[in-house]
NUSE-770118 format. One line per 4 residues: for each residue y, z, x of C-alpha. Coordinates in steps of 0.05 Angstrom, whole numbers. Layout:
<recs>
Y/Z/X | ...
</recs>
This chain:
<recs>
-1184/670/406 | -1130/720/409 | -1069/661/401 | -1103/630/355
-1110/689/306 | -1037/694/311 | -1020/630/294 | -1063/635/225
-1013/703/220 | -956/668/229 | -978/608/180 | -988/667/129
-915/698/157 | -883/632/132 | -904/631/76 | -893/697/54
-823/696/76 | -816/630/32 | -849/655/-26 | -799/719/-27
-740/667/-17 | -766/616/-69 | -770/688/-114 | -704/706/-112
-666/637/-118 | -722/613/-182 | -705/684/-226 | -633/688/-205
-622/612/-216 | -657/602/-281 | -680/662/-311 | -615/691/-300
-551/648/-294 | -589/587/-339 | -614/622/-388 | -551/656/-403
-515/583/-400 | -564/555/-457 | -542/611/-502 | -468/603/-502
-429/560/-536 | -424/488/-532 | -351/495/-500 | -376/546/-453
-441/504/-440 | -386/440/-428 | -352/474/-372 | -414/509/-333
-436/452/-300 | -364/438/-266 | -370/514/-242 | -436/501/-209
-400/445/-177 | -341/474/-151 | -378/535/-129 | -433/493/-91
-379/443/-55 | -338/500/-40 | -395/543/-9 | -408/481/36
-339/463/54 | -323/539/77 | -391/550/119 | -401/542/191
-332/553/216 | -302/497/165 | -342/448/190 | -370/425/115
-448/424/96 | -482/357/69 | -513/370/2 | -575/352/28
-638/404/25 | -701/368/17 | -683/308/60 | -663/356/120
-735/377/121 | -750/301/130 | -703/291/179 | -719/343/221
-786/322/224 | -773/251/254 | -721/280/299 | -744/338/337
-670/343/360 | -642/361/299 | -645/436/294 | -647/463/218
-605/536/222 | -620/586/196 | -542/604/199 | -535/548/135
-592/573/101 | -556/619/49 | -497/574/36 | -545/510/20
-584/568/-25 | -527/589/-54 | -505/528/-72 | -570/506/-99
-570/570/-141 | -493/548/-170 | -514/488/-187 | -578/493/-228
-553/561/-250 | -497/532/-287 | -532/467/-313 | -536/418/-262
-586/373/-274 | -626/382/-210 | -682/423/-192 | -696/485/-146
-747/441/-106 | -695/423/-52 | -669/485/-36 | -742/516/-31
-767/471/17 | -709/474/55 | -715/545/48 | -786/546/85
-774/489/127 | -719/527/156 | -759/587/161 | -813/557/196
-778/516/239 | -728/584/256 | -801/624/276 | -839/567/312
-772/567/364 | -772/636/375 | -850/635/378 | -859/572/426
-901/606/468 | -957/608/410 | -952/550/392 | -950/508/469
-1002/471/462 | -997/456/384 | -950/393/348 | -876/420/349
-870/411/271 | -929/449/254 | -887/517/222 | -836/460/194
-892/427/154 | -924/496/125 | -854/520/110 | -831/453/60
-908/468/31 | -899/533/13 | -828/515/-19 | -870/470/-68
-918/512/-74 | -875/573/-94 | -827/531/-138 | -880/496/-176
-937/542/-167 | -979/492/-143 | -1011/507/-84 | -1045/438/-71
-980/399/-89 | -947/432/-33 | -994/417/14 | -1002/341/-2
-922/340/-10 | -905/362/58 | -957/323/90 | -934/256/45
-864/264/35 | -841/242/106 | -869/165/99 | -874/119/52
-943/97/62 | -984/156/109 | -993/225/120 | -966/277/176
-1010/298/220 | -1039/363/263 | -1004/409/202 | -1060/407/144
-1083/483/170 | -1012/505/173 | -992/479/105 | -1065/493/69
-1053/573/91 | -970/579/84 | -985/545/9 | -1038/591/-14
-991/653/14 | -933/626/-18 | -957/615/-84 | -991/688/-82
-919/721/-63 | -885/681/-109 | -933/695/-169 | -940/775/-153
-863/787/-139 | -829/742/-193 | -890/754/-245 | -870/680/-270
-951/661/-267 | -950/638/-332 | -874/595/-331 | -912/530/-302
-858/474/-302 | -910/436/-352 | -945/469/-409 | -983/428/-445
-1051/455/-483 | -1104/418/-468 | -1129/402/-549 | -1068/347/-532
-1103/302/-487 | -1176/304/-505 | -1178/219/-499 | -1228/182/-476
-1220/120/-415 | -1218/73/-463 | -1186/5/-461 | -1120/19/-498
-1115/80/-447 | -1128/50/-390 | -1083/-6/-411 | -1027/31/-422
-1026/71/-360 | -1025/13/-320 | -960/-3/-365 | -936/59/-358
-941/55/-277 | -905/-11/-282 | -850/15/-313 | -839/76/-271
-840/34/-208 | -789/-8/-244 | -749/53/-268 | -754/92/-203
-728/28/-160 | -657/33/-207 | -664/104/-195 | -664/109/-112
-618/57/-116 | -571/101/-168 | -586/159/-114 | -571/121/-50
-509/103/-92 | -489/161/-110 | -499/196/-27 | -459/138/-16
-401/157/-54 | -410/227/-31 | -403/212/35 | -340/158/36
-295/194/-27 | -250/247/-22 | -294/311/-39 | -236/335/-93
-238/263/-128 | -321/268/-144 | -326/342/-153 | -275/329/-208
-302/270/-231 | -367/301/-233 | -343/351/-271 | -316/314/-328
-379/281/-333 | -431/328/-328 | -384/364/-391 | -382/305/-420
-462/287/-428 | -466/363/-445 | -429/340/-512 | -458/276/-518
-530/311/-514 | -515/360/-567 | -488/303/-619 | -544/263/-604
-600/312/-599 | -576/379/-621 | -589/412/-554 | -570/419/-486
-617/366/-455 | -574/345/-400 | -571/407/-362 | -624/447/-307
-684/422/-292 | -718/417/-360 | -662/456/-403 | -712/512/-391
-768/474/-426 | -728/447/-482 | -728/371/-455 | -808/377/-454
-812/399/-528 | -769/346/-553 | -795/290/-511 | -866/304/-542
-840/316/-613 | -880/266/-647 | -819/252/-702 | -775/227/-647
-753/158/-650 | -756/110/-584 | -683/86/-589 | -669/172/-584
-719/170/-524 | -689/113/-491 | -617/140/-506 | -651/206/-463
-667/172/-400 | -600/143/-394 | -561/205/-395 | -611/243/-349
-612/189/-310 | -537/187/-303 | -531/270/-301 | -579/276/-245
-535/217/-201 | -471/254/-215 | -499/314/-183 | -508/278/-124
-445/240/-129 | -408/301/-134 | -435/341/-85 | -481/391/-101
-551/422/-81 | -604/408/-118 | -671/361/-105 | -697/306/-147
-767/319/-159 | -771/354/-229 | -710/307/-251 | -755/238/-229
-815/283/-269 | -773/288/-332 | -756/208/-319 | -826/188/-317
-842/235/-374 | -794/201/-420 | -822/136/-402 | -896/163/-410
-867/177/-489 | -838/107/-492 | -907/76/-483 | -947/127/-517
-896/106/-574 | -921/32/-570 | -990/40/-555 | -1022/98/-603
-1084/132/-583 | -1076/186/-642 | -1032/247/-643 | -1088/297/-609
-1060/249/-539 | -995/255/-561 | -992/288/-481 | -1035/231/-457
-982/176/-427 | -920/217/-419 | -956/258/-361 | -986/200/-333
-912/172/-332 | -891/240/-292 | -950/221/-237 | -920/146/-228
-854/167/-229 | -852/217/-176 | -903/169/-131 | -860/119/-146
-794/156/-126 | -815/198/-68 | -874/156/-51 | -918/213/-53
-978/185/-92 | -1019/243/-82 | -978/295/-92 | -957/271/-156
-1023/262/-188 | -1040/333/-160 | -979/356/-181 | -996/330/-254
-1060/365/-256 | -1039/441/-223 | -974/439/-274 | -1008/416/-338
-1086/452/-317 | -1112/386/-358 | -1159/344/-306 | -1163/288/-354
-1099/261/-324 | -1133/245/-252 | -1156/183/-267 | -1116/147/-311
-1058/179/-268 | -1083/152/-210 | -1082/73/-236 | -1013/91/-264
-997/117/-190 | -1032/51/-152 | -985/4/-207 | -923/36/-190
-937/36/-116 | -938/-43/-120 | -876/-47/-163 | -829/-5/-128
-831/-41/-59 | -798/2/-2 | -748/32/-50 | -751/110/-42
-705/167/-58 | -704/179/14 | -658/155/69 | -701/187/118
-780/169/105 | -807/124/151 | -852/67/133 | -912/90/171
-934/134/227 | -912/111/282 | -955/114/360 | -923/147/423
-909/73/457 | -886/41/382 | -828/100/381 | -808/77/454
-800/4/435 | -762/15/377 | -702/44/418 | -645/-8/435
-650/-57/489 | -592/-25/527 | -632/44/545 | -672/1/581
-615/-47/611 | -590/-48/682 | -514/-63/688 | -520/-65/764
-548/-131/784 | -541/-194/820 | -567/-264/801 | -575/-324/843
-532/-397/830 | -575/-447/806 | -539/-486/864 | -579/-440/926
-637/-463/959 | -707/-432/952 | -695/-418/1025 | -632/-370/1012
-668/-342/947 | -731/-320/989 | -708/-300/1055 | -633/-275/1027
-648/-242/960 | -725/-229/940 | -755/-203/1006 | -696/-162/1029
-685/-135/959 | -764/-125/945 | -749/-163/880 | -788/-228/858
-758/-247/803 | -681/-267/792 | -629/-289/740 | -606/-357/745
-529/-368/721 | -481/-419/734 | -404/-402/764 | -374/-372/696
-444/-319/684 | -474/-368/641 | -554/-352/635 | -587/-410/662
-661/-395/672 | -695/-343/716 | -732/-361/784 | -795/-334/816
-824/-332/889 | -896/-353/861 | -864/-420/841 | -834/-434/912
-904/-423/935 | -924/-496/903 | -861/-527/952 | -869/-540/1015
-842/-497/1064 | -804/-546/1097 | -771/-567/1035 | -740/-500/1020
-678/-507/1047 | -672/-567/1013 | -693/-552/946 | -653/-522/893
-670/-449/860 | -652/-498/785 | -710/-545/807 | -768/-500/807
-731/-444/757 | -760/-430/684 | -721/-467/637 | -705/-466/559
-715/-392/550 | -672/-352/495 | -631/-296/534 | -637/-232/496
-584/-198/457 | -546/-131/457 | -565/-117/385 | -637/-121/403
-695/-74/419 | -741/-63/476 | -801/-97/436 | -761/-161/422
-751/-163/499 | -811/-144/524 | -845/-195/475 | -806/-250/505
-816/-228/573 | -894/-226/562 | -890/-299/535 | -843/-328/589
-887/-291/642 | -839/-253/678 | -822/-185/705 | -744/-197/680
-700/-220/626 | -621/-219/623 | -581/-198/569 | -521/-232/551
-454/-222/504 | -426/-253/445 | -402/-304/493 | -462/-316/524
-450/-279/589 | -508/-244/632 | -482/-175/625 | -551/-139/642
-617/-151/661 | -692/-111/625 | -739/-111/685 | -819/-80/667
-805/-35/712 | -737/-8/680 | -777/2/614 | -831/43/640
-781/95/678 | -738/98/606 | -811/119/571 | -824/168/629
-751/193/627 | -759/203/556 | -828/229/565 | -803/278/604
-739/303/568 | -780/310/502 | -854/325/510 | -871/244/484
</recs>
């Protein structure tokens, strides 16, 4: 009783500690550094976002003794979660912050999502080490999960959306389990800390009064958020694909060449935006709200809107390209938004739901991209406080599902949860492999196989190869049992031996082998080179001491 009052403590701690974090980084970020940013000059506006840059790639270059940072925030909480291994620091906590402060403060066009659940991921993960003992009997990534909930929870005020994000956001198609306590108790804590120390209760990401979407379910509606779904899923496959793109070039450029680059673009689109629109929309998050109030300006042409998408679209990739810390949440929200507009531009329902299919666009964009279906329509209905959007959002959501395939935003989700014995057979077929071997010549008698090789050796079962290693078939004691004895040393091991089987490959993994080995019937199966050499041999019994070792090594 005693432990486990302390763990609902230390679910609280986390997200406390988060929602104190989130704090800081939110009013320093955007109500300080942004805000003055939007009121300078357009020149002085132009140049901001290449600061941000600089400073971020810098930050990350020069921490942990030189050895440079990935950009990465949100997708280290994912990682970390599929790899117990991988150890989140807190020693890189305040340069990825940092970072992330540099570049939305100065007009990236990323949000403060990534940094925050880094921020608690990190935090949890730091106190669930140094509290092991507590939490013994528990899942290892309970504290990780609360922490990335209380991140959303804090950054968006939205207590549920955290919780359904953190529990989502690690697959593409289920939910993390053994953490919905943790992240139910660090949300509601983080959204209280967050709310009493920045007093931002009333700054929701997405204000919209609720005299705009008073609209029936009515054909046209209903209609038209199905389009609207199929078009997010559409959009948000281009956009992972822009993203993956864009890590890509991150990773394999010279850091100079695409902070520079980035630069010139990112000042570049801050021009463009203020020909074309007369305001800043390519920078922050939302321009501090100003992208949300011209998007649902009823007097705004499509052409405009579509012109819009494109350069957010391209401002939120060079952020990535170019190295700095931001996540992609609100950006794929403003996406779907914009798209939401398109269609509410085609299909009229009256001006009173002017609001009506641009939010139901921000739900299937943000299922679409992060393949968090429930955390989007949540999301939708915390931000906006209008619970007309659940339903229609959620056919919107179930099209865009469909449409986008596997594509995510993610490198790291995983398809599905995966069991303890589905992880083991995914590993490669050489963890399971023995290199020291011997095989018997298709050329020695049953005799010589039996009395030489399986009963002295305790092993049934043998590779057959010919005189250059070639993998000829593989020969069992059983099956000398239907010759006569008489006839053993007479008999060749390639007359009674298991014929046209498919050796199994280096590139392979222990369930392609062990499939093949349950089909042929055997306890072994050889593994041969490019050239078709026997270079190792998977026996069952080499497969169950790799899960044990493993077992063993890392608690299953």
């Amino acid at each position: 009783m005693r432990n486990r009052i302390l763990r609902f403590l230390t679910y609280s701690a986390v997200g406390v500690i988060t929602g104190l974090i989130v704090a800081g980084v939110v009013v320093v970020a955007e109500k300080v550094l942004l805000d003055a940013v939007l009121h300078r000059s357009l020149l002085q506006q132009a140049c901001a976002p290449a600061l941000g840059l600089w400073i971020a790639v810098l930050l990350l270059r020069w921490s942990d003794s030189g050895d440079p940072l990935s950009p990465s925030t949100s997708e280290e909480y994912i990682r970390s979660y599929h790899n117990k291994s991988y150890v989140l620091k807190v020693l890189h906590l305040p340069f990825r912050l940092l970072a992330g402060v540099a570049t939305v403060g100065f007009g990236g066009a990323a949000g403060l999502e990534g940094p925050a659940i880094y921020a608690g991921a990190t935090t949890g993960s730091a106190i669930q080490r140094h509290l092991s003992w507590l939490f013994r009997d528990k899942d290892g990534q309970a504290l990780l999960v609360a922490g990335a909930a209380a991140g959303v929870s804090a950054v968006f005020q939205a207590p549920a959306t955290g919780v359904l994000f953190a529990l989502e956001s690690p697959y593409k198609g289920d939910l993390g389990r053994r953490a919905l306590l943790p992240a139910l108790l660090s949300s509601a804590s983080s959204y209280v800390t967050f709310v009493l120390v920045s007093g931002l209760d009333d700054d929701l990401p997405f204000e919209v009064r609720t005299d705009l979407v008073r609209v029936g379910f009515g054909q046209r509606e209903l209609l038209g958020a199905a389009i609207v779904g199929a078009l997010c899923g559409l959009a948000a496959m281009v956009f992972s694909r822009a993203i993956k793109g864009a890590k890509q070039l991150q990773k394999s450029q010279p850091w100079w060449m695409m902070a520079t680059a980035g630069s010139l673009i990112a000042g570049g689109l801050v021009i463009l935006s203020d020909v074309l629109f007369d305001a800043p929309l390519s920078m922050g998050p939302t321009a501090e709200g100003q992208v949300l109030r011209w998007v649902l300006n009823p007097d705004e042409a499509l052409p405009m809107l579509g012109m819009l998408l494109a350069i957010r679209l391209v401002a939120t990739s060079t952020v990535i390209a170019s190295g700095g810390v931001g996540g992609v949440f609100i950006p794929l929200a403003v996406l779907g938004l914009i798209i939401g507009r398109i269609v509410g531009g085609w299909i009229d329902v009256g001006l009173e739901s002017m609001a009506f299919f641009p939010f139901i666009g921000v739900a299937a964009f943000l299922a679409a991209g992060y393949r968090t279906p429930l955390a989007a329509v949540m999301f939708v209905a915390e931000s906006t406080g209008a619970p007309a959007f659940v339903v229609p959002g959620l056919i919107a959501v179930a099209v865009s599902q469909v449409v986008v395939g596997g594509s995510s935003v993610s490198d790291y989700q995983r398809d599905t949860r995966v069991g303890h014995l589905e992880r083991r057979f995914q590993m490669p077929i050489t963890s399971a492999m023995k290199r020291e071997f011997r095989t018997v010549a298709g050329t020695d008698s049953i005799a010589d196989f039996v009395w030489q090789f399986a009963f002295p050796r305790k092993q049934l079962e043998a590779v057959v190869t010919d005189e250059d290693g070639q993998f000829q078939g593989i020969v069992k004691v059983s099956d000398a049992g239907d010759i006569d004895q008489d006839q053993w040393s007479k008999t060749k091991c390639s007359d009674i031996m298991i014929q046209g089987l498919s050796p199994a490959r280096l590139s392979w993994t222990v369930r392609e082998v062990s499939a093949l080995m349950e089909e042929a019937g055997t306890d072994i199966y050889p593994v041969v080179d490019t050239a078709g050499r026997v270079v190792g041999v998977v026996t069952d019994q080499s497969i169950v001491n790799v899960v044990e070792l493993l077992d063993e090594t890392q608690g299953g």
